[in-house]
C-alpha positions in Angstrom: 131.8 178.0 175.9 133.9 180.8 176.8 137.4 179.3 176.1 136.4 177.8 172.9 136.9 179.4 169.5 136.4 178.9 166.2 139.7 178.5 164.0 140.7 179.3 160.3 139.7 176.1 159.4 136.4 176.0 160.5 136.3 173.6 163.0 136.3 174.7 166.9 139.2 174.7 168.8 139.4 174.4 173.3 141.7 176.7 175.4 144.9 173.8 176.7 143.6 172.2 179.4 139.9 171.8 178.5 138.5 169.0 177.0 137.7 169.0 173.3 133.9 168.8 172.5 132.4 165.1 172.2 132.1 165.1 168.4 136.1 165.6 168.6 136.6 162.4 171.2 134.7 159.6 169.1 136.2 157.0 167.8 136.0 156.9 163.7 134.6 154.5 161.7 137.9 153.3 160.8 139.1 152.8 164.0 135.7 151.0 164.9 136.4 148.4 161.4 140.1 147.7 162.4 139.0 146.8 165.8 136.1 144.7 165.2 137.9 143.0 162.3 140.8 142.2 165.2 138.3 140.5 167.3 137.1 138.5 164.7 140.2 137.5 163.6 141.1 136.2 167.8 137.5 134.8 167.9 138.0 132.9 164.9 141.0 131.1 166.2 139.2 130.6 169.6 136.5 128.6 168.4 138.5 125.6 166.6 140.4 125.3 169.5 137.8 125.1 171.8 136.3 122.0 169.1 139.3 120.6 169.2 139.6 120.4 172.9 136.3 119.2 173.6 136.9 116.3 171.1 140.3 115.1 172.6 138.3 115.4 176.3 136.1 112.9 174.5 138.7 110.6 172.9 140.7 110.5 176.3 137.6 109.6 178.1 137.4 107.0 175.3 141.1 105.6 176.2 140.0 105.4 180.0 137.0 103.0 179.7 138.3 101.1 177.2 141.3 100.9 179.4 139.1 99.7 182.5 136.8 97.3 180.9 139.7 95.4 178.9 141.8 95.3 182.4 138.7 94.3 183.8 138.5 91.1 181.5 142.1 90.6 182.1 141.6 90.5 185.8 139.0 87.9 185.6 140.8 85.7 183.5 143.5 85.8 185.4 141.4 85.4 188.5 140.0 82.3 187.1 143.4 80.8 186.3 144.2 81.2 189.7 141.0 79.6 190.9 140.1 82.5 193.2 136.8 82.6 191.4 134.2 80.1 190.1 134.9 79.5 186.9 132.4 79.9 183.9 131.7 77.0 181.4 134.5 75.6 179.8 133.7 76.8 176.2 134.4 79.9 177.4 137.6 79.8 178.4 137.9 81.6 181.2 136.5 84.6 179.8 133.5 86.8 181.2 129.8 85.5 179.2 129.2 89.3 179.5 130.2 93.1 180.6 127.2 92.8 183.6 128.9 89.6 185.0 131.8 91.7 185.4 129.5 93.9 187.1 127.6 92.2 189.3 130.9 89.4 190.2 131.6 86.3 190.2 131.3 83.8 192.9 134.2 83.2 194.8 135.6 80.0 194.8 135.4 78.4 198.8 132.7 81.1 199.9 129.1 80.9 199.4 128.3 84.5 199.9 131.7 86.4 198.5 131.5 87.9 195.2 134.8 89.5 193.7 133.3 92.8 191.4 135.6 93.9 188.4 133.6 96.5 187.4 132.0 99.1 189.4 129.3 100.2 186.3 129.7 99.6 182.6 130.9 102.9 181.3 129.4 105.2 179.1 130.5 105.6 175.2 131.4 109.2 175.5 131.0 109.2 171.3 127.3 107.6 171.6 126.4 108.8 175.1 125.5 105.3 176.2 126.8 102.4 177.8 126.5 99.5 174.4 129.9 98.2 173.3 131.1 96.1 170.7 132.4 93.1 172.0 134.6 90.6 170.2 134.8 86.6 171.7 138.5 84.5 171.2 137.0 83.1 168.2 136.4 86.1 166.1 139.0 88.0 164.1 140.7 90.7 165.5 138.8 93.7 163.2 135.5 91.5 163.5 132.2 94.0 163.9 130.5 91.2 164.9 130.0 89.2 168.2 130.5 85.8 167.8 129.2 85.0 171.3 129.6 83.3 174.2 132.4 85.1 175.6 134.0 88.9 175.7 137.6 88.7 175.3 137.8 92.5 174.2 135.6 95.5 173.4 135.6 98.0 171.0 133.8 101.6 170.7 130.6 101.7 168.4 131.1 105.3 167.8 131.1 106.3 164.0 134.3 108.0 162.6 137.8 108.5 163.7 139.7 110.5 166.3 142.5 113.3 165.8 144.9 110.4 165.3 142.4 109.3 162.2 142.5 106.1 163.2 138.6 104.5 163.7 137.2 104.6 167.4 136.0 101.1 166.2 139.8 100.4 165.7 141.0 102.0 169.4 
């Protein structure tokens, strides 16, 4: 090191242009603390975000099937109104027995063979991560956790807990 020199201070000093020595180019220890504690601080704020968003994925995915099955009930009392399908039993009145009849179809009325479908598949509780429902008839109450049977007028999530709105999924 023929351009270096040692300075009144002690430490070694380059001639302008060369590059200082390694030990002289490292970051400190307080540099290294500020910027891991910045990186924390942005990853801490990442990660309830990212909760967040997956959750409201979850309840929107909620919204869409509940949306589908209950217009899919509609449909087929309204298609049984109009006589374009065989109806069910009259203590039902006019409603679906079950979620797999609006699956499978229903006869339709003057044809042997044609089946209208309202469903393509029951969907699957995003909350629970299978395809079971709660399902209220026209003669239960309205907040009624139980199935009183013989028809499905609407359904209702069996998920525990509430969404971002806190209002039950039960409740949705």
């Amino acid at each position: 090191m023929a351009n270096a020199w040692l300075s009144a201070e002690g430490g070694l000093k380059c001639s302008p242009g060369l590059r200082a020595p390694i030990a002289q180019r490292a970051f400190t220890l307080m540099e290294l603390i500020i910027t891991a504690t910045v990186l924390l601080i942005l990853a801490s704020a990442v990660v309830p975000m990212a909760t967040n968003g997956i959750k409201r994925q979850k309840e929107l995915e909620l919204l869409r099937d509940l949306r589908e099955m209950r217009m899919a009930i509609d449909g087929y009392k309204l298609a049984v109104d109009q006589q374009r399908i065989k109806p069910p039993p009259p203590e039902n009145m006019g409603y679906p027995e079950s979620l797999e009849v609006l699956v499978e179809g229903a006869q339709a009325s003057g044809s042997l063979s044609g089946k209208i479908r309202f469903l393509r598949r029951v969907p699957v509780d995003p909350f629970t991560g299978r395809p079971e429902w709660g399902l209220r008839s026209i003669n239960d109450e309205a907040k009624s956790t139980s199935w009183g049977g013989g028809n499905i007028f609407d359904v209702y999530s069996l998920a525990k807990g509430s969404g971002m709105n806190n209002i039950a999924y039960s409740d949705w």
